[in-house]
C-alpha positions in Angstrom: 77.6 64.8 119.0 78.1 67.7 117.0 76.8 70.8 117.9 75.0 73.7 115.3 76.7 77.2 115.8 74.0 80.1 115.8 75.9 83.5 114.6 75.0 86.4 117.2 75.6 89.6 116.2 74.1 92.8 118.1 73.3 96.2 115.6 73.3 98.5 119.2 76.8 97.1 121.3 75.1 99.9 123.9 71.7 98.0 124.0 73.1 94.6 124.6 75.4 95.6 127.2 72.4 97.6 128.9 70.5 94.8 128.5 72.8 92.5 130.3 73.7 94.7 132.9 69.8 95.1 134.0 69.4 91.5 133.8 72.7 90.8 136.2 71.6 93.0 138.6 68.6 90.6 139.6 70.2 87.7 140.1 72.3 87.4 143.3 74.7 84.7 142.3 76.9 84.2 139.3 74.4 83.0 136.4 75.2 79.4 134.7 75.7 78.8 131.7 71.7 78.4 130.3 71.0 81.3 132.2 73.4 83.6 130.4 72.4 82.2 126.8 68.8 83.0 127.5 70.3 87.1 128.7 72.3 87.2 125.3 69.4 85.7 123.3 66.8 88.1 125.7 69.3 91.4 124.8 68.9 90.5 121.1 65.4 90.8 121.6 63.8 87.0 121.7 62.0 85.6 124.4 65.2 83.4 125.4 68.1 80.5 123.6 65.4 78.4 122.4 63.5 80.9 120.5 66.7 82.3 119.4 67.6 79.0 118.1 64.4 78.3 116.5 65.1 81.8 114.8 68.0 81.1 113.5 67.4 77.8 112.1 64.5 79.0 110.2 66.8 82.2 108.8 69.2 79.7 107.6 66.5 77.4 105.8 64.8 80.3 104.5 68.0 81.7 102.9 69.6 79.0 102.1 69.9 78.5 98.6 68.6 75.7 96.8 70.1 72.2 97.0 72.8 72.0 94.3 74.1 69.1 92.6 77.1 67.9 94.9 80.9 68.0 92.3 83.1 65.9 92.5 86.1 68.6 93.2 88.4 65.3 92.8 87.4 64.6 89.0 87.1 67.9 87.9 90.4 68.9 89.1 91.4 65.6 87.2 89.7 66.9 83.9 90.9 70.2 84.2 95.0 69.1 84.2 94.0 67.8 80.6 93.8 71.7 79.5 96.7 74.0 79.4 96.6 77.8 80.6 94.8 79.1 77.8 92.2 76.4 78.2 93.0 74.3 75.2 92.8 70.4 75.3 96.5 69.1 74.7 95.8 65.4 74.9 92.5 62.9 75.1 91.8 61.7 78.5 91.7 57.5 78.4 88.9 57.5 81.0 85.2 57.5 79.1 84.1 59.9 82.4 87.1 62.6 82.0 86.1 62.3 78.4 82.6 63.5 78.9 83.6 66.1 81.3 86.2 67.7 79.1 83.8 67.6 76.2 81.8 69.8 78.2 84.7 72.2 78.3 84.9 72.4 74.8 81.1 72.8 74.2 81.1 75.8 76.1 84.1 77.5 74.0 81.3 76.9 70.8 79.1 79.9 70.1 75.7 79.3 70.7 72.9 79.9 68.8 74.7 79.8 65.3 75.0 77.1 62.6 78.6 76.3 61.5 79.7 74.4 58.5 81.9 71.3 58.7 84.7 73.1 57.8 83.8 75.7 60.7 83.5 73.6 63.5 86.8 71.8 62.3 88.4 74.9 62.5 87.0 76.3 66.3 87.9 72.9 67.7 91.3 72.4 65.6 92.0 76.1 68.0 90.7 74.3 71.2 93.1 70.8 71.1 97.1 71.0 70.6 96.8 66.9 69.9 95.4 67.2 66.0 92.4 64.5 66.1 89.8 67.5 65.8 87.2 64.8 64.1 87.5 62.6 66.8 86.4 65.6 69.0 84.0 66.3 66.4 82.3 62.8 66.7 82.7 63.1 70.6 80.4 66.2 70.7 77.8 64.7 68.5 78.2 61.6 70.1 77.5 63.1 73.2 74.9 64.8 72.5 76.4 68.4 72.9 76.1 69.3 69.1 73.9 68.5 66.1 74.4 67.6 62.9 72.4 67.8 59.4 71.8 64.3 58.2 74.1 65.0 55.4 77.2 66.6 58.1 76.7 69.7 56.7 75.5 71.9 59.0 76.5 71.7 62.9 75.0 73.5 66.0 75.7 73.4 69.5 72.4 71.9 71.5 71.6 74.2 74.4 71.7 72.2 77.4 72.3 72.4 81.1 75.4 71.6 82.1 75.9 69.1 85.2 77.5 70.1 88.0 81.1 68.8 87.3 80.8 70.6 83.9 79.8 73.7 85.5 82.5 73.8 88.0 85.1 72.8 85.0 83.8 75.4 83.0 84.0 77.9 85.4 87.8 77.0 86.4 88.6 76.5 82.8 87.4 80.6 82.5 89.1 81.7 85.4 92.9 80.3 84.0 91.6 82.0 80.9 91.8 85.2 82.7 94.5 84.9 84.7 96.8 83.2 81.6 95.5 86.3 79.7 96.8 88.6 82.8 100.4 87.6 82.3 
């Protein structure tokens, strides 16, 4: 059985001890263990451990934030060894799902909200892979529905999307090695 742990914490250490101290001096025997949760929950001013309990449950569900997607720590730190320091891609991940996740890494190095040529976009990813295929990255993002294209190939634009969770995460890491490569 495992057990919830309730934080206690006291803003007047004077007031608690008081507290305590009054509520010892009625009892003429050692208090058990119930009996003393119900003095520490009565000195921080509920009416014993179960409504201290039931207050600190519903603090926790009312702060809590809301339920994220779960990441997969595991795959993203798998993704993330197929970028160097400066959070280029050096080589193409054989697995379709690494794929997808380091195509999110690149997306997020693309402006948004601005139209590039062909020969734009060629040039931001040619400076985001060290493997030279930067049309196979090309196809990859439109493939993936992470850019869009003119009819004609002309024109390209990153698609504003929400990232998943695993992208987030990636991106996030990706920006921090950024920063600390950048440090050095």
């Amino acid at each position: 059985m495992s057990r919830t742990s309730f934080p206690f914490a006291t803003d007047d250490i004077s007031a608690l001890a008081r507290s305590l101290r009054g509520q010892l001096t009625t009892v003429d025997r050692l208090p058990g263990h119930v009996e003393i949760l119900n003095m520490l929950a009565r000195s921080a001013g509920c009416r014993n451990y179960q409504h201290f309990r039931a207050q600190a449950a519903a603090q926790d569900r009312l702060a809590a934030p809301p339920a994220a997607d779960p990441v997969d720590h595991l795959k993203v730190e798998r993704a993330a060894r197929h970028f160097d320091p400066k959070g280029r891609l050096i080589r193409w991940p054989a697995k379709a799902s690494d794929q997808s996740l380091c195509l999110w890494g690149l997306w997020a190095t693309i402006p948004a909200g601005e139209i590039f040529a062909e020969g734009q976009i060629n040039e931001i990813l040619k400076s985001r892979h060290l493997f030279g295929d930067h049309a196979l990255l090309r196809r990859a993002l439109y493939d993936g529905d992470l850019v869009s294209r003119t009819a004609d190939g002309r024109e390209y634009r990153r698609i504003e999307r929400r990232p998943p969770a695993d992208a987030v995460a990636l991106i996030q890491h990706l920006n921090a090695r950024k920063m600390a490569s950048a440090v050095m």
